[in-house]
Backbone as CSV, one residue per row, in Angstrom:
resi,resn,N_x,N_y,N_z,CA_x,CA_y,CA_z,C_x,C_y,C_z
1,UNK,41.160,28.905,126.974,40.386,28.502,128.144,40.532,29.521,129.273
2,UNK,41.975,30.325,129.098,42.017,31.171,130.372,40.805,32.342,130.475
3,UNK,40.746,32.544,129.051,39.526,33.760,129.330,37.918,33.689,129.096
4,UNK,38.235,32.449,129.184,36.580,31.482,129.549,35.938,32.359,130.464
5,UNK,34.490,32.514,130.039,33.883,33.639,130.998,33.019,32.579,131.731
6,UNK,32.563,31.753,131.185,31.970,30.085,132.261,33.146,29.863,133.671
7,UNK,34.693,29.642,132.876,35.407,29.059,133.880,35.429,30.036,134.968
8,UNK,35.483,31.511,134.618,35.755,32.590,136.039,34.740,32.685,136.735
9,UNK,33.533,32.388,135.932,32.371,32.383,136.951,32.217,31.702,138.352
10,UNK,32.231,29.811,137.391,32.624,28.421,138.349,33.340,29.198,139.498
11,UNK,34.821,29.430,139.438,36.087,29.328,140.337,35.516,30.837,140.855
12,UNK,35.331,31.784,140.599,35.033,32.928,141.867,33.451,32.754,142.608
13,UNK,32.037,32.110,142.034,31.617,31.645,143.208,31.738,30.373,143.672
14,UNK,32.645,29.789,143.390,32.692,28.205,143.538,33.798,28.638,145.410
15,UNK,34.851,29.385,145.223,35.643,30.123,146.709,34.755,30.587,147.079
16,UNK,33.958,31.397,146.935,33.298,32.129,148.047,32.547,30.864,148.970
17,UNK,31.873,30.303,148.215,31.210,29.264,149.197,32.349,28.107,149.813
18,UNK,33.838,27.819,149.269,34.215,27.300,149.556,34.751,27.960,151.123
19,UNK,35.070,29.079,151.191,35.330,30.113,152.226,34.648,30.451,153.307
20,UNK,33.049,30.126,152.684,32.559,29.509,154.012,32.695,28.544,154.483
21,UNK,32.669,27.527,154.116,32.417,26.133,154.612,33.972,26.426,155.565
22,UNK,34.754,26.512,155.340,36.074,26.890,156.491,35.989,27.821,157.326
23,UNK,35.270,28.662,157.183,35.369,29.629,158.124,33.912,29.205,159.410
24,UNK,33.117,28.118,158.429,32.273,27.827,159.773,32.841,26.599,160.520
25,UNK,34.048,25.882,160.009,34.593,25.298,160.385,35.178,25.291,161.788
26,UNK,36.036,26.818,161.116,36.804,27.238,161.987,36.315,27.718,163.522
27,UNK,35.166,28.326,163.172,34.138,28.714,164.070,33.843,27.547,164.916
28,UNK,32.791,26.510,164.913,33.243,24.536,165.471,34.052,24.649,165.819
29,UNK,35.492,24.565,165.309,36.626,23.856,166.462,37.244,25.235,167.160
30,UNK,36.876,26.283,166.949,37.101,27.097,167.959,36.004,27.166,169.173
31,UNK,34.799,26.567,168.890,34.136,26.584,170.248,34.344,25.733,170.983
32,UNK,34.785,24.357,170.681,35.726,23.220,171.436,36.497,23.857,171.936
33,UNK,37.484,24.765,171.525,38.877,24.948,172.045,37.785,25.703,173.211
34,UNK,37.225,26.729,173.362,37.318,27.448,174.585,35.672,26.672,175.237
35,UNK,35.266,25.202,174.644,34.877,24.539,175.632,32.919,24.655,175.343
36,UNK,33.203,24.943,174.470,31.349,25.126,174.176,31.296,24.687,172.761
37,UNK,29.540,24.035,172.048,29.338,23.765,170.711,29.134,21.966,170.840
38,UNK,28.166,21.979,170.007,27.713,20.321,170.204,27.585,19.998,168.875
39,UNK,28.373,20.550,167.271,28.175,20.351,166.728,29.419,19.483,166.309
40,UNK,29.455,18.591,165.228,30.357,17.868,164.794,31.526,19.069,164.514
41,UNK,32.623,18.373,164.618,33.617,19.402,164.395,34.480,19.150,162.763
42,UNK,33.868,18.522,162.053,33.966,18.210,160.472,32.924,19.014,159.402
43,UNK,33.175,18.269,158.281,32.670,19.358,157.356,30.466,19.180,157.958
44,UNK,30.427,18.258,158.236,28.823,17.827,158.738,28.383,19.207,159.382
45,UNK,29.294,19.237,160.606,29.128,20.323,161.379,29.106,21.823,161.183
46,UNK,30.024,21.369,160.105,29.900,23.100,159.464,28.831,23.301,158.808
47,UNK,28.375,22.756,158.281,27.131,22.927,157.628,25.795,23.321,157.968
48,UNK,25.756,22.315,159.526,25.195,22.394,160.207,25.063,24.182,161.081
49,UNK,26.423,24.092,161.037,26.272,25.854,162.052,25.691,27.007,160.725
50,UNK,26.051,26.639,159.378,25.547,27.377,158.636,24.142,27.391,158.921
51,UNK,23.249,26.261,158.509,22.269,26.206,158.427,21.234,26.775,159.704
52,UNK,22.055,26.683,160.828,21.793,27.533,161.795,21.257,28.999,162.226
53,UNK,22.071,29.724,161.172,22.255,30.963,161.335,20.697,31.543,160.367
54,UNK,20.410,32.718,160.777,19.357,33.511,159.943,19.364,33.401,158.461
55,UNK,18.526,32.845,158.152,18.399,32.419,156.237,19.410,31.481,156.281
56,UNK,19.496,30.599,157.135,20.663,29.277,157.003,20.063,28.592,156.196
57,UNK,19.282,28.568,155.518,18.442,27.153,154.631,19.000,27.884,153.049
58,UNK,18.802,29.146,152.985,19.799,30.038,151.848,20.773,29.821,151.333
59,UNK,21.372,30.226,152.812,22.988,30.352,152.844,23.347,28.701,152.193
60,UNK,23.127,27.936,152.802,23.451,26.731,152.765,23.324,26.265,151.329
61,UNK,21.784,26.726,150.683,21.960,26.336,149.369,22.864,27.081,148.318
62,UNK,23.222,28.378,148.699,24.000,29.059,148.341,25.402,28.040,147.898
63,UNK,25.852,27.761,149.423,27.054,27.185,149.310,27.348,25.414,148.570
64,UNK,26.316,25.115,148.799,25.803,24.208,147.557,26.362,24.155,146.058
65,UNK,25.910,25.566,145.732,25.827,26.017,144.322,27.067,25.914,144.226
66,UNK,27.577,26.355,144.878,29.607,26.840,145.082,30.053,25.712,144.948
67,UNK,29.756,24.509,145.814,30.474,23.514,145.825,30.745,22.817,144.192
68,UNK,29.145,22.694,143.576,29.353,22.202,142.338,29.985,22.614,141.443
69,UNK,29.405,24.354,141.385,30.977,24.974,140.655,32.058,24.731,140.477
70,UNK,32.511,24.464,142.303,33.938,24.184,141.843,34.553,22.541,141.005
71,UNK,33.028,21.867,141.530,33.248,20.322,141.080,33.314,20.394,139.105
72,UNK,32.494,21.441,138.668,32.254,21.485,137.640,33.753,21.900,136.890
73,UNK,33.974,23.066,137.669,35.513,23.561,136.795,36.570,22.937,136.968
74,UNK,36.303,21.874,138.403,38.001,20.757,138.045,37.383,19.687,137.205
75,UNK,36.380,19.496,137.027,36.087,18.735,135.890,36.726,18.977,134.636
76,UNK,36.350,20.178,133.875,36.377,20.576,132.948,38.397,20.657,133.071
77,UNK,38.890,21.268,133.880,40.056,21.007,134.052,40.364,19.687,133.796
78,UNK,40.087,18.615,134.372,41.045,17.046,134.543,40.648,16.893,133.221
79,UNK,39.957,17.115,132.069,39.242,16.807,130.713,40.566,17.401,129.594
80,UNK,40.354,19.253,129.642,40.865,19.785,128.845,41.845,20.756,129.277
81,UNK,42.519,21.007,130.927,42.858,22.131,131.635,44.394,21.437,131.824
82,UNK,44.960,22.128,132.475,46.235,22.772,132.609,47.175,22.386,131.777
83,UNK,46.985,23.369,130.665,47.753,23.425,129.815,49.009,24.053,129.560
84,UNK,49.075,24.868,130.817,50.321,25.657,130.972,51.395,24.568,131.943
85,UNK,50.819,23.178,132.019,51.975,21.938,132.418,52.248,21.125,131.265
86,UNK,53.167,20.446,131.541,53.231,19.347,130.350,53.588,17.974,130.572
87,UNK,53.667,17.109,130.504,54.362,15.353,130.198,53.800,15.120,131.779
88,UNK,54.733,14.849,132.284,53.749,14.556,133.642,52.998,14.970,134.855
89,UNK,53.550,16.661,134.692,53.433,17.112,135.897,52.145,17.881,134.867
90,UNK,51.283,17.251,133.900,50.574,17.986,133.368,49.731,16.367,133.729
91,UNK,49.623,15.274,133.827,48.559,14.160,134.020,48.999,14.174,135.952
92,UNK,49.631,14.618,136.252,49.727,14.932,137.919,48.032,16.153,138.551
93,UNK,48.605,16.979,137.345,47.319,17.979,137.856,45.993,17.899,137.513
94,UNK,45.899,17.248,136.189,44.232,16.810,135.861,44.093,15.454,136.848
95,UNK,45.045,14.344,137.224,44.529,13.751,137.884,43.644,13.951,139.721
96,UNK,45.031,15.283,140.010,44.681,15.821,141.006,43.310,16.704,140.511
97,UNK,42.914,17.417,139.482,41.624,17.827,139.560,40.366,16.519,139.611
98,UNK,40.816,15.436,138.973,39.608,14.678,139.470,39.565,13.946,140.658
99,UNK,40.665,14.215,141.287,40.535,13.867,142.646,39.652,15.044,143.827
100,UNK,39.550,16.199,143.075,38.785,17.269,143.835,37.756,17.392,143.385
101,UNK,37.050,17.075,142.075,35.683,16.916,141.872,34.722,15.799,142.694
102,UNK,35.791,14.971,143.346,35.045,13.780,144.038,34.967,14.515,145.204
103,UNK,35.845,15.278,145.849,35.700,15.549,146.825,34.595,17.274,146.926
104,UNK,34.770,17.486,146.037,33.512,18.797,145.899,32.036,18.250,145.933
105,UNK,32.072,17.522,145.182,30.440,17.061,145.236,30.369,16.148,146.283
106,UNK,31.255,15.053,147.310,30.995,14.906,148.378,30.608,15.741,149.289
107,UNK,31.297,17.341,149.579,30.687,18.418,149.982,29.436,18.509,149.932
108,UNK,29.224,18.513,148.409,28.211,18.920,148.247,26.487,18.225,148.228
109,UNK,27.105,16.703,148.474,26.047,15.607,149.048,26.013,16.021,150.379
110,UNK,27.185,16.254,151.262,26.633,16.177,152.707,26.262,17.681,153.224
111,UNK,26.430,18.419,152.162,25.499,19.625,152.418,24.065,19.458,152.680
112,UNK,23.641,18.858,151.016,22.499,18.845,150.952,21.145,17.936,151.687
113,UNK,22.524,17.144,152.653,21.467,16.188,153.094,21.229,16.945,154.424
114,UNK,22.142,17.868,154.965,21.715,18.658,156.297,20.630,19.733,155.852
115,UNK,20.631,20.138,154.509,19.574,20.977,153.891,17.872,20.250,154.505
116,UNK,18.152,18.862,153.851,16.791,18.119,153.778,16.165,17.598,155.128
117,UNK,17.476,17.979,155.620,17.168,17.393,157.460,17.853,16.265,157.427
118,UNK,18.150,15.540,157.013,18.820,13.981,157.106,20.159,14.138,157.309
119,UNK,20.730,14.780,158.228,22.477,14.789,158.384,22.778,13.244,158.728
120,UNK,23.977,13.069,158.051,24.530,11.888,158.804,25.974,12.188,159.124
121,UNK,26.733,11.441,160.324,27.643,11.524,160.805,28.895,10.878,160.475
122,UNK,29.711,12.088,160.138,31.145,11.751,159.184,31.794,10.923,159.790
123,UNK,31.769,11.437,161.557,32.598,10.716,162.275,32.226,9.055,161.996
124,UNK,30.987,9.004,161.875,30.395,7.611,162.255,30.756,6.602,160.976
125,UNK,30.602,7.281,159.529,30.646,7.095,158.349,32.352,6.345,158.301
126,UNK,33.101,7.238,158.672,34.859,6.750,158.301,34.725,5.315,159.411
127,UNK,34.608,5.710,160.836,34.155,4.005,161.325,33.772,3.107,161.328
128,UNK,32.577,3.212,160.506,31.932,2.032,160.029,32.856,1.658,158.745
129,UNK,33.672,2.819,157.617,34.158,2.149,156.607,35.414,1.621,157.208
130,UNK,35.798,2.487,158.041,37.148,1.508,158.637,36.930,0.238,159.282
131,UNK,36.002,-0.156,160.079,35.275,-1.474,160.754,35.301,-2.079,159.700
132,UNK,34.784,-2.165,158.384,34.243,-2.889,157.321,35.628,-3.566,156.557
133,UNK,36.678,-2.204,156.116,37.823,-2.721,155.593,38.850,-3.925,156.657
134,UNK,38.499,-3.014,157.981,39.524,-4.058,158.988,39.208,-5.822,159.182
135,UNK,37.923,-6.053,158.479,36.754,-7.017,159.075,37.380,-7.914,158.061
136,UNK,37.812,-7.448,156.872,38.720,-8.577,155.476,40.015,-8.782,155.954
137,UNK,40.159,-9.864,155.223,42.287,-9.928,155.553,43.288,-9.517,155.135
138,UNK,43.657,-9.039,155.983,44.741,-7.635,155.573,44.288,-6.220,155.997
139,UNK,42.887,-6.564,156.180,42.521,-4.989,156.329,42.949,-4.019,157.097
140,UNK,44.062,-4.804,158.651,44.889,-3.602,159.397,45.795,-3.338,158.613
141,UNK,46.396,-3.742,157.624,47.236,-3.514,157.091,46.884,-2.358,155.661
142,UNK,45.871,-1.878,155.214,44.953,-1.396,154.509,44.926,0.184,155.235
143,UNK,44.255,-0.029,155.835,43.624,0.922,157.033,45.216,1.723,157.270
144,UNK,46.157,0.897,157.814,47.573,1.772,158.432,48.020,2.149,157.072
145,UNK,48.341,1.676,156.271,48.209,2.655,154.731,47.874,3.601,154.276
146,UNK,46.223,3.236,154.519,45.275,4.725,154.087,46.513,5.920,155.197
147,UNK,46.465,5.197,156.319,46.861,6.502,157.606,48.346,6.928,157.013
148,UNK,48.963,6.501,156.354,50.241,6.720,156.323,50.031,7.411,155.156
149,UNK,49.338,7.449,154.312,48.937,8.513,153.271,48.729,9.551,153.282
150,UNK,47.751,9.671,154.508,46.680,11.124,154.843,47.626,11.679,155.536
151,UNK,48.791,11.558,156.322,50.214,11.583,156.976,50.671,12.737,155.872
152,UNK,50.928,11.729,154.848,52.010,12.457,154.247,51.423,13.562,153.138
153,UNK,49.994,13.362,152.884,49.222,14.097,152.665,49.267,15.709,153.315
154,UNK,48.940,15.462,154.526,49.139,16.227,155.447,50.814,17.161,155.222
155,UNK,51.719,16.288,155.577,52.959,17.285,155.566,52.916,17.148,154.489
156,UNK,52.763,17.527,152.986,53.010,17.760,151.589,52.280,19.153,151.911
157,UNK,50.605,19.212,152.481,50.200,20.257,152.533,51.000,21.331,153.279
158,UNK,51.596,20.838,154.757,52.443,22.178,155.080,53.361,22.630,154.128
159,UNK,54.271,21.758,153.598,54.758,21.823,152.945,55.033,22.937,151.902
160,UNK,53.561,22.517,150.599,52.892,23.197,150.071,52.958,25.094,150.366
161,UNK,52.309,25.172,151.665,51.754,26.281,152.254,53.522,26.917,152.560
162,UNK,54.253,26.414,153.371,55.421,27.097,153.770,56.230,27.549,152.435
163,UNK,56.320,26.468,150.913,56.911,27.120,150.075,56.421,28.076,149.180
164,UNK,55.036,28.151,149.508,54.623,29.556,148.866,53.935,28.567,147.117
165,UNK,53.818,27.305,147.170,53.523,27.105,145.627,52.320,27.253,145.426
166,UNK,51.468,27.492,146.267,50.313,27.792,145.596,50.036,29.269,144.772
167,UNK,51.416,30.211,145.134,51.367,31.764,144.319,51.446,30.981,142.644
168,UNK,51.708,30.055,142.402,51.627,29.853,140.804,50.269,29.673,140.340
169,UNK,49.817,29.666,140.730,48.293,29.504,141.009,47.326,30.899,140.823
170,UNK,48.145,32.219,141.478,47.426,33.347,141.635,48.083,33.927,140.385
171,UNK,47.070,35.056,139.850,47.480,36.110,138.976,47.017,37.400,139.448
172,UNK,48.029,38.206,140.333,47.924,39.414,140.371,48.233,40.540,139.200
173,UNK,47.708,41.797,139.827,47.995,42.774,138.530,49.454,43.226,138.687
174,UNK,50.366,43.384,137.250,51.287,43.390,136.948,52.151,44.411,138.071
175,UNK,53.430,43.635,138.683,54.141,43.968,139.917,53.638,44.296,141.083
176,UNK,52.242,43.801,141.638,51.732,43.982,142.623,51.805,42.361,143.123
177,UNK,52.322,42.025,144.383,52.363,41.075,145.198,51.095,41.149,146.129
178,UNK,50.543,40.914,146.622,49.136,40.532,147.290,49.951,40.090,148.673
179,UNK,50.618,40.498,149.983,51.196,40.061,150.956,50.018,39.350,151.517
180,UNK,48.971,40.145,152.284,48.033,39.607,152.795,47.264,38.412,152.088
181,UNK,47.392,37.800,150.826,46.568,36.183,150.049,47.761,35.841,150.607
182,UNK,49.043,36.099,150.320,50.009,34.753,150.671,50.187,34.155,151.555
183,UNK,50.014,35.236,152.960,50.373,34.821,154.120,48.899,34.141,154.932
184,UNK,47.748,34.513,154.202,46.525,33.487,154.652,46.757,32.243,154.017
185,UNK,47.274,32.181,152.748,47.888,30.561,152.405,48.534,30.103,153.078
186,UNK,49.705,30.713,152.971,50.577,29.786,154.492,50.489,29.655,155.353
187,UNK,49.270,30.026,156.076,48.597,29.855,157.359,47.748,28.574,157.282
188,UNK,46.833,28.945,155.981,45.706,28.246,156.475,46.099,26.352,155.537
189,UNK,47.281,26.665,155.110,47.667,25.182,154.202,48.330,24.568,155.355
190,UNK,48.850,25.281,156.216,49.819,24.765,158.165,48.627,23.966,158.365
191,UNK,47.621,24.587,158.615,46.281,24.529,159.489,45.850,23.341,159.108
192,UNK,45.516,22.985,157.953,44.869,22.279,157.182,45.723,20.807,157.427
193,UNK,46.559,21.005,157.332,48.078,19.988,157.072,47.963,18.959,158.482
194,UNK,48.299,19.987,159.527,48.066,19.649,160.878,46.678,18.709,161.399
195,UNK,45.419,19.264,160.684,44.326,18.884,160.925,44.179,17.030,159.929
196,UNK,44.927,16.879,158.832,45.030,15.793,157.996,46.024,14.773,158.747
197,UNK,47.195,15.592,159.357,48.203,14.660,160.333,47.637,13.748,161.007
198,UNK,46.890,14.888,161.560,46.415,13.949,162.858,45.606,12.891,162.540
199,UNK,44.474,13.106,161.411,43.276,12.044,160.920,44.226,10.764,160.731
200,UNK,45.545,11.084,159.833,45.925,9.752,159.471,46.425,9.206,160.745
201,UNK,47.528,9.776,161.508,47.628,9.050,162.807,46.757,8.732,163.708
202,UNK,45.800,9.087,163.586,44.266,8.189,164.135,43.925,6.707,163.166
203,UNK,43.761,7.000,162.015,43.340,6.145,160.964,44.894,4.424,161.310
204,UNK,46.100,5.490,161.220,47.368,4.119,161.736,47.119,3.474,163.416
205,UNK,46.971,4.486,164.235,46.325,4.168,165.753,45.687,2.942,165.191
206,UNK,44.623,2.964,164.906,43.463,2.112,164.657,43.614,1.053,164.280
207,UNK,44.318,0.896,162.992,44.885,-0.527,162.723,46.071,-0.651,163.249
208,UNK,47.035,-0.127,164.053,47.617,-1.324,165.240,47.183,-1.754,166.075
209,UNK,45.812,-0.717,166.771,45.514,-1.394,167.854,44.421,-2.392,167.677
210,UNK,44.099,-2.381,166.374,42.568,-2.949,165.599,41.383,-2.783,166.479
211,UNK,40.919,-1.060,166.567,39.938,-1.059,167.555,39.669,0.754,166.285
212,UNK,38.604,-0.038,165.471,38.079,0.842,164.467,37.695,2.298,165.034
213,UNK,36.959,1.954,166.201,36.148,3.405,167.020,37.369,4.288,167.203
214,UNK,38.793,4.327,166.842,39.931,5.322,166.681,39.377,6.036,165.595
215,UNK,39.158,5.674,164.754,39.092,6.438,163.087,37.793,6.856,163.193
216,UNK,37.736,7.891,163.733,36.408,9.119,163.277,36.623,10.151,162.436
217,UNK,38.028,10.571,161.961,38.013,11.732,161.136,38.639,12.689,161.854
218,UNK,38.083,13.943,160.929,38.343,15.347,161.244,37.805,15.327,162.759
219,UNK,36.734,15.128,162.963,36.192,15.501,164.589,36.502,14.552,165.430
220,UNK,37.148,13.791,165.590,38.634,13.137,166.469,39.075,13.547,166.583
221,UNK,39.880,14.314,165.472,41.109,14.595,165.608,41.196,15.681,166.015
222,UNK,40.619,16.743,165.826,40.478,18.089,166.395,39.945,18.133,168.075
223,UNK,39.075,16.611,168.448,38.588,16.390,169.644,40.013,16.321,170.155
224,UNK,41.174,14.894,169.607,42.134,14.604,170.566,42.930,15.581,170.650
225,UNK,43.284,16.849,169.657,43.935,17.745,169.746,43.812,18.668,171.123
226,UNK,42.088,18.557,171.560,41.833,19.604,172.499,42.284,18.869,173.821
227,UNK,42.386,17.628,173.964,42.826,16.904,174.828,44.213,16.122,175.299
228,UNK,45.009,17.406,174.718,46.534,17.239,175.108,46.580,18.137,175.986
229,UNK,48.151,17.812,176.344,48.328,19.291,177.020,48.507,20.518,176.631
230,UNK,48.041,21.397,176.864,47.808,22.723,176.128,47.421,22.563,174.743
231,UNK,46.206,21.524,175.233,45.346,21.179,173.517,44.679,22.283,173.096
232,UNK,44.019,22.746,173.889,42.616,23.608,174.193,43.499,24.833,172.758
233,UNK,45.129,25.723,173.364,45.467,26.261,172.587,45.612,25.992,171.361
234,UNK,46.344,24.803,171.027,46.830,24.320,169.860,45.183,24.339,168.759
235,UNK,44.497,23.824,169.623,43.211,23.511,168.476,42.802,24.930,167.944
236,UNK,42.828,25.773,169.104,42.437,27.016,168.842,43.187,28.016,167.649
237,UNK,44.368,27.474,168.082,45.924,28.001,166.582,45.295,27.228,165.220
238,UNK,44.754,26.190,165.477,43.940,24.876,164.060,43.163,25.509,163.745
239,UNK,42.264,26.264,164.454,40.752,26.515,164.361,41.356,28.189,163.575
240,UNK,42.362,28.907,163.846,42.442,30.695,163.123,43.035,29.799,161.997
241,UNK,44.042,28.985,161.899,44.016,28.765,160.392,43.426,28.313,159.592
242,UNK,42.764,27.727,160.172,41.519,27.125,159.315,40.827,28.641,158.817
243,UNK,40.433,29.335,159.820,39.857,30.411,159.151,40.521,31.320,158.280
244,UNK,42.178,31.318,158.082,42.571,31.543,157.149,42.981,31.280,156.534
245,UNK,42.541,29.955,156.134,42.545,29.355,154.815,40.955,30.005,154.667
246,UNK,39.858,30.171,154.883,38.777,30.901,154.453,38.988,31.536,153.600
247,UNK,39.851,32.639,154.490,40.005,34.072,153.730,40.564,33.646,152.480
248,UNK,41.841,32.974,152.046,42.561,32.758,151.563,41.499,32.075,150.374
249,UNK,40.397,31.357,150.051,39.423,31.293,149.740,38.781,32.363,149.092
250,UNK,38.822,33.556,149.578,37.984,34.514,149.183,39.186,35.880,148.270
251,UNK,40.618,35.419,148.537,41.279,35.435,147.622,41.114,35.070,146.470
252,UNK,41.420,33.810,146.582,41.397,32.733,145.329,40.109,33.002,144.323
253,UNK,38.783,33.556,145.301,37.891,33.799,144.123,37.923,35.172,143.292
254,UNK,39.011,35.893,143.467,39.233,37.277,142.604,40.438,37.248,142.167
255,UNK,41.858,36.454,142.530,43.139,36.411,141.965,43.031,34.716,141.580
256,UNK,42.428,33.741,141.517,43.480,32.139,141.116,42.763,32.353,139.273
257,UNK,44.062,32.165,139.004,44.198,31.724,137.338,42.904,30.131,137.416
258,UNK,42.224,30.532,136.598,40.983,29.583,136.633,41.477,28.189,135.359
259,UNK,42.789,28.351,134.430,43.185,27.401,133.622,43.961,26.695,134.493
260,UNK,43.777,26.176,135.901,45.010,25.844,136.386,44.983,25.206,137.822
């Protein structure tokens, strides 16, 4: 499977487009930080600034294509892939690949609906599902769960990023270390980590205080970030790692082992 000429295809344009979608990200919550941009500051928004730009209706379907790619090759992964794991930490990683095919082709629905003109709002989307779950019994108790997940979600990702495990992942050429992929990983997995923290401690906010309009997501959370003290910076430190996790993206589509 490693020298699948389908699978290298998927996984090197499946990053490139994934590399955008972060780097227009990053772009959004860096215009918050220094105070300009009316676009959602989630994946909606990014899409949106794509589609913006000269041949944005392109680009956009471009990144489309990417998204499914990548939905396609963790597919094919959670099926018949990582075979270089075994006993559990081998049903750990196909399960985690079908946990990213859901989330690729979600991408890749709310791409396509800013394509068609019909954007809808992420922020609005997690509130109404959080309103809906809180509205049953138990549901604050549900809701502060989900948050205590996306929490630890979150620090697993710094985590992740500070111990360097995603290099098992890369295959460079023999005794060459790649300094510059590693250190955009451990940047942009901080970045990422930080940006998930916060969603879940919005998402727990919410069900203690049982006042759903807390849980908007990514563009909350990057909003309440800008609205600390010395938010404006911090978001702006969110917003370069985010963009390098991009780069780190555009790594991954010429060095990540595609069986894996």
């Amino acid at each position: 499977m490693r020298n699948n000429d389908l699978l290298k295809y998927l996984t090197r344009v499946g990053f490139i487009g994934y590399g955008l979608l972060h780097l227009a990200l990053a772009w959004v919550a860096a215009q918050i930080a220094l105070g300009g941009g009316g676009e959602e500051a989630d994946q909606s928004g990014a899409f949106q600034k794509l589609a913006d730009q000269p041949f944005g209706a392109i680009l956009l379907w471009f990144v489309i294509v990417c998204l499914v790619a990548l939905a396609v090759w963790q597919a094919i992964l959670a099926i018949w892939g990582h075979t270089d794991s075994h006993g559990k930490e081998r049903i750990f990683e196909r399960v985690a690949s079908g946990a990213r095919v859901i989330v690729y082709c979600g991408l890749a629905w709310t791409a396509g609906k800013v394509v068609l003109g019909t954007p809808s709002s992420s922020a609005q989307q997690q509130q109404d599902a959080a309103a809906g779950i809180m509205a049953k019994p138990a549901g604050e108790w549900l809701v502060g769960l989900a948050g205590l997940v996306v929490i630890g979600f979150g620090i697993g990702m710094i985590y992740y990023g500070y111990k360097k495990k995603f290099e098992k992942k890369l295959q460079f050429a023999a005794g060459v270390r790649h300094e510059a992929a590693v250190r955009a990983g451990q940047i942009g997995y901080a970045a990422k980590g930080v940006a998930f923290g916060i969603v879940g401690y919005l998402l727990l906010d919410a069900a203690i205080t049982n006042d759903p309009g807390k849980s908007r997501g990514l563009d909350a959370a990057l909003h309440t970030l800008a609205g600390q003290p010395y938010g404006k910076f911090l978001l702006l430190a969110v917003a370069l790692g985010v963009a390098a996790f991009g780069v780190f993206c555009f790594f991954q589509a010429r060095y990540r082992k595609v069986g894996s």
